[in-house]
N, C-alpha and C positions, 0 to 999 in steps of 0.2 A: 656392232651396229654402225654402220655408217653414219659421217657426220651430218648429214643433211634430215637423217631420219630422226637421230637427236636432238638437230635444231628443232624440227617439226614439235615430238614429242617435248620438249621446254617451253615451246611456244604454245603448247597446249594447255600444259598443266598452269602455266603465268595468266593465260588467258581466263581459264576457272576462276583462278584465284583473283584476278581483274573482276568477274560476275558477281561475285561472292562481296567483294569491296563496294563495288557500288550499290547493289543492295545493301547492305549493310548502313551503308551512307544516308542513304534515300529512308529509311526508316530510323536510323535517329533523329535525321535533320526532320522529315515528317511522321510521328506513329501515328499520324488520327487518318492516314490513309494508306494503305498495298501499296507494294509496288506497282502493280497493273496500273491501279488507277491513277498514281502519279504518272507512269508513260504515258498515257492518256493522255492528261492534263497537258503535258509537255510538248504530245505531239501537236497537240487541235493548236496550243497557241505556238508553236513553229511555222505551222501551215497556215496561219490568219484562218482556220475553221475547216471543216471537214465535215464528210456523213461518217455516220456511227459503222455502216458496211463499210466504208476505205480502213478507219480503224483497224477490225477487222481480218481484211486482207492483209494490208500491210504487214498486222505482228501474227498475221496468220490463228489467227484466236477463234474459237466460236462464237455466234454471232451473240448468244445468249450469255455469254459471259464479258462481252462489253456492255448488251444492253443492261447490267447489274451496275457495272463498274460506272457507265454514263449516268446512269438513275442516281447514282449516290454522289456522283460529284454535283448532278442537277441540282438532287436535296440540299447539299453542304452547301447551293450559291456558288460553286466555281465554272459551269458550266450551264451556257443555254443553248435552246435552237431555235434558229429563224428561219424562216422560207429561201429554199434558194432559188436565185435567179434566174427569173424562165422555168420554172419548173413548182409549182404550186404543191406538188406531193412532198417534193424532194425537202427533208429537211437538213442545215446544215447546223450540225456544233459550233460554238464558239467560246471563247473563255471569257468570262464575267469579267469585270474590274477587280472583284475578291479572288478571282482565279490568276488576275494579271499581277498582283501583290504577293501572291505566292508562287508565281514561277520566279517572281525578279527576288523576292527573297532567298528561295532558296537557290539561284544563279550567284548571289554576293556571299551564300555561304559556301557552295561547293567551290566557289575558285577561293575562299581565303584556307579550303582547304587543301588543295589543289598548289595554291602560291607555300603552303608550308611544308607539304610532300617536296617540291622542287625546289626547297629554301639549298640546298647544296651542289644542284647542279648547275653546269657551265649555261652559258647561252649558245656554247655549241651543241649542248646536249642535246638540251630544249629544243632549238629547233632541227636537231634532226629526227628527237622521237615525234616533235608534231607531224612534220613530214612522212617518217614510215606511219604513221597512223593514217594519215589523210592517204597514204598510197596504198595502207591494208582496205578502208574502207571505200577508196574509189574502184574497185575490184570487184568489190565482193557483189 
């Protein structure tokens, strides 16, 4: 097999096993919610709010299975909606203050986990795997 095809397939199998990691992550650091509904949560307070249809689109989901995901973060208090602007129908997400304590929570744990994964690398490392990362995901 050619090396190129190799590189591919390593870069494949590393990539699973990266999906596999952060979920794994995301459910110890939270069991009292799915993964879904943590990306959820993650992305409304990324984007300072969102409609539940961007949702949606973006991770390409059906629409019935965010509106389950948003109903249960609404119940838990992590998530509400408000009217959006110019647009009286239109409602937008947004993340509660109990939703904002749990994204910054779990941001102070995933990077002390994150700073302990990279406890051995150089900072030439570091920043070149940030770099190919920022350059895999400015592509894609």
């Amino acid at each position: 097999m050619p090396e190129r095809a190799q590189s591919v397939d390593v870069i494949h199998a590393q990539l699973n096993l990266f999906a596999r990691r952060v979920r794994a992550l995301v459910n110890r650091l939270h069991p009292d919610l799915s993964f879904v509904a943590y990306t959820l949560l993650a992305h409304v307070h990324a984007t300072g709010g969102c409609r539940a249809i961007d949702l949606a689109g973006y991770y390409l989901l059906d629409k019935s299975t965010v509106s389950r995901q948003v109903t249960d973060l609404e119940r838990r208090g992590l998530l509400d909606r408000v009217v959006g602007p110019g647009r009286p129908t239109a409602q937008i997400l947004r993340v509660t203050p109990a939703g904002q304590k749990k994204i910054e929570a779990a941001g102070r744990q995933q990077r002390t986990v994150l700073e302990e994964r990279f406890a051995d690398w150089s900072a030439a490392d570091l920043s070149a795997f940030a770099g190919y990362l920022e350059r895999f995901n400015d592509e894609g």
